[in-house]
VOMI-93526 format. One record per residue: x, y, z of N, C-alpha, C, O in turn; residue in one letter. Coordinates in steps of 0.1 Angstrom, whole numbers, padded with zeros to 4 digits, always signed. Atoms other than C-alpha are relative to their C-alpha. Example, Ala and Ser with C-alpha at 12.3 -4.5 7.8 and 13.67 -1.06 7.14 Angstrom:
2
+0009-0012+0000+0123-0045+0078+0009+0012+0000+0019+0012+0007A;-0009-0011+0000+0137-0011+0071-0008+0011+0008-0003+0022+0009S;
This chain:
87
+0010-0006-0009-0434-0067+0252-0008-0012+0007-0013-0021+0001X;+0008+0010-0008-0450-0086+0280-0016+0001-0002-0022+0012-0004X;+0011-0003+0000-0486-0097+0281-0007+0009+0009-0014+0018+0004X;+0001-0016-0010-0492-0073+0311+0003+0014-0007-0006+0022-0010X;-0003-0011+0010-0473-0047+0293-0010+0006-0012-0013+0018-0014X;+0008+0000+0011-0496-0052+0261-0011+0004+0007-0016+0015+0005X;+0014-0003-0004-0528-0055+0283+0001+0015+0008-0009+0021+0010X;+0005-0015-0008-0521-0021+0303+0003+0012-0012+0001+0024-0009X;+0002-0010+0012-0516-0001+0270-0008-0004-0009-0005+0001-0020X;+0013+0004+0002-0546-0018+0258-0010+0008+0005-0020+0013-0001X;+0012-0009-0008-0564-0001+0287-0002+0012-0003-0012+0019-0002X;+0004-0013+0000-0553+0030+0280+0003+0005-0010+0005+0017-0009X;+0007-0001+0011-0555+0032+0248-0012+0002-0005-0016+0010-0013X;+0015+0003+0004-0589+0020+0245-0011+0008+0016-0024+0009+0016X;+0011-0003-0016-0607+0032+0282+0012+0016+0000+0015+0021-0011X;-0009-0012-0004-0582+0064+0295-0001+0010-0008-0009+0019-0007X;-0002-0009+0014-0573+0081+0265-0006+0008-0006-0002+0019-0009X;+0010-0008+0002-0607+0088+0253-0004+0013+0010-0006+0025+0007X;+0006-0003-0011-0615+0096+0289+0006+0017-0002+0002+0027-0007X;-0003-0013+0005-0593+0123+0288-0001+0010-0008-0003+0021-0005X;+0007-0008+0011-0599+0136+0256-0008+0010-0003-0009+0022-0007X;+0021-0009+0001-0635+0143+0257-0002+0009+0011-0012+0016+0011X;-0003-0012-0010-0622+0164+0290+0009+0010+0000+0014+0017+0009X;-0014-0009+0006-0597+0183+0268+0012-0001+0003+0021+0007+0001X;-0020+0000-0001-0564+0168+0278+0002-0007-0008-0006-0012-0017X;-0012+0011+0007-0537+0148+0266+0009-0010+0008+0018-0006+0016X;-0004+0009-0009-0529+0114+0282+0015-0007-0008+0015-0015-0018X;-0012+0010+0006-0490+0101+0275+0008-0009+0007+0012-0007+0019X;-0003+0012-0011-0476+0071+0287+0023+0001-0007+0030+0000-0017X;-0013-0003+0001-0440+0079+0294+0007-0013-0001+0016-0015-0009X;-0005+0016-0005-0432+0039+0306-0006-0001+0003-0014+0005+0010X;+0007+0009-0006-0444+0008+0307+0006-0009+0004+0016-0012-0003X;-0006+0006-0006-0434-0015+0327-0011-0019+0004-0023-0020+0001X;+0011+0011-0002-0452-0053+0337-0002+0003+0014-0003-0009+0018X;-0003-0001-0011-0452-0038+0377-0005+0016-0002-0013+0021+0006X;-0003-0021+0003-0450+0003+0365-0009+0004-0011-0014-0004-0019X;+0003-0013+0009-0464+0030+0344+0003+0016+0003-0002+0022+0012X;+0000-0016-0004-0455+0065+0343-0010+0009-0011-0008+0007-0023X;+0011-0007+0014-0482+0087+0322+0005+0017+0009+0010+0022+0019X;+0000-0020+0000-0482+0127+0318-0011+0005-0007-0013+0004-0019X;+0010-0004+0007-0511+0143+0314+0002+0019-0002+0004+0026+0008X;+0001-0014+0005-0512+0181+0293-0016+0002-0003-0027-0002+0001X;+0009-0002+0006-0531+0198+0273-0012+0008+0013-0006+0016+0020X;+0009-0008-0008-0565+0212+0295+0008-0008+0016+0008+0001+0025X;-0004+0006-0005-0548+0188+0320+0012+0008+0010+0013+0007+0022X;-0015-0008-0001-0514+0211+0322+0000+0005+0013-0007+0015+0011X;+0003-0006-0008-0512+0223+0359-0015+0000+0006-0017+0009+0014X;+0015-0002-0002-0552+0217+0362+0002-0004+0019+0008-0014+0020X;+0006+0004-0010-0560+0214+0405-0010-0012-0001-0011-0018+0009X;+0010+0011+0001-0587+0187+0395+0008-0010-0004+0001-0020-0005X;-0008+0010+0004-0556+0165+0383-0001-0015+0016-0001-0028+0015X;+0004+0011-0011-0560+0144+0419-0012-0004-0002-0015-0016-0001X;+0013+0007+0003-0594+0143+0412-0001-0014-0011-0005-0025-0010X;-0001+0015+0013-0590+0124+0377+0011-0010+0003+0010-0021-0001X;-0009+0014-0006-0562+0103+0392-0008-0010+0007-0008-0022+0004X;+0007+0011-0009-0585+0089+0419-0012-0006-0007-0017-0017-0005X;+0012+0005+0003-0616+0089+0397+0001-0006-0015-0009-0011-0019X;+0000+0000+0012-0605+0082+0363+0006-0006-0002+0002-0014-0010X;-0013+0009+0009-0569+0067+0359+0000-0010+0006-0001-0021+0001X;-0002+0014-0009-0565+0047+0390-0010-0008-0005-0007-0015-0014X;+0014+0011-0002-0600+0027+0391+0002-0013-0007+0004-0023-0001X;-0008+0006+0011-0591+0008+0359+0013-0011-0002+0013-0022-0007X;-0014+0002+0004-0556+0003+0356+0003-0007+0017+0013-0014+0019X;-0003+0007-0017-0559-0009+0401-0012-0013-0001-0011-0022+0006X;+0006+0011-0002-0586-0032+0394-0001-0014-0010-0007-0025-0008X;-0004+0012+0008-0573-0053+0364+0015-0007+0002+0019-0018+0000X;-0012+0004-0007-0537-0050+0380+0003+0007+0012+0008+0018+0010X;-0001-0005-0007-0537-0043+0414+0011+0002+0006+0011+0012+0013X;-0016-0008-0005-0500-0040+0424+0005+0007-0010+0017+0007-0007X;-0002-0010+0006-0495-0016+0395+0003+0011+0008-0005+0017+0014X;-0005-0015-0005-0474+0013+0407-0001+0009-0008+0008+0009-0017X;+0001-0010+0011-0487+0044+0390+0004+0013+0003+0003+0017+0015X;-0007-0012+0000-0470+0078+0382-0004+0010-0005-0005+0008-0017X;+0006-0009+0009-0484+0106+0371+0001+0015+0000-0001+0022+0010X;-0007-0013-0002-0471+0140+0361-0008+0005-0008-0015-0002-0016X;+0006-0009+0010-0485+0170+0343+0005+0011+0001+0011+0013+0012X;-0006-0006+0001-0474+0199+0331+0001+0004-0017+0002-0006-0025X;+0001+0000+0017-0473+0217+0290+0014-0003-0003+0017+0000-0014X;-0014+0004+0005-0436+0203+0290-0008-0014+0000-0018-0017+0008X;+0003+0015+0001-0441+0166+0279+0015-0010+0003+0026-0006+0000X;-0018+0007-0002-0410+0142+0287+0002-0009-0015-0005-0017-0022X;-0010+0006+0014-0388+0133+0259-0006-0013+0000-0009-0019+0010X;+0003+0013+0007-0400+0102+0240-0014-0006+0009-0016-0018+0010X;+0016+0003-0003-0436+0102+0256-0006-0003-0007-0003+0002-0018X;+0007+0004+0014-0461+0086+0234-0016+0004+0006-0022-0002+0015X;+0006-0003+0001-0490+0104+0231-0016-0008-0002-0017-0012-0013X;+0011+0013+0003-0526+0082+0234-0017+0007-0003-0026-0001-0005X;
């Protein structure tokens, strides 16, 4: 695993994760990539309309200002994708 790699599931492990949490979802990082990430957020999350909201205010801010060409993906939904890891 690259040090990029390491440091952006650092972030959201430690910063995201919570964030979510304590707002009743569930943040899983489907891939990572040193360039990419795909996350899936459930749980209160699941189809939630406020999901753009926590993208612009919550996931991006973070994960664009420590790596700013980071291409982020973000799906939701109570199906989770095969071999997601749960944070």
């Amino acid at each position: 695993m690259g040090s990029a790699e390491a440091a952006i599931r650092e972030l959201i492990r430690d910063v995201l994760g919570p964030l979510v949490r304590a707002d009743g979802g569930e943040l899983h990082v489907v891939s990572v990539a040193e360039r990419s990430i795909a996350l899936h957020l459930s749980g209160r999350f699941s189809g939630c309309p406020g999901n753009t909201l926590a993208r612009r205010r919550v996931i991006e801010p973070p994960l664009l200002k420590r790596f700013p060409d980071l291409k982020i993906e973000i799906t939701s939904g109570p199906r989770v994708p095969e071999d997601a890891e749960c944070v």
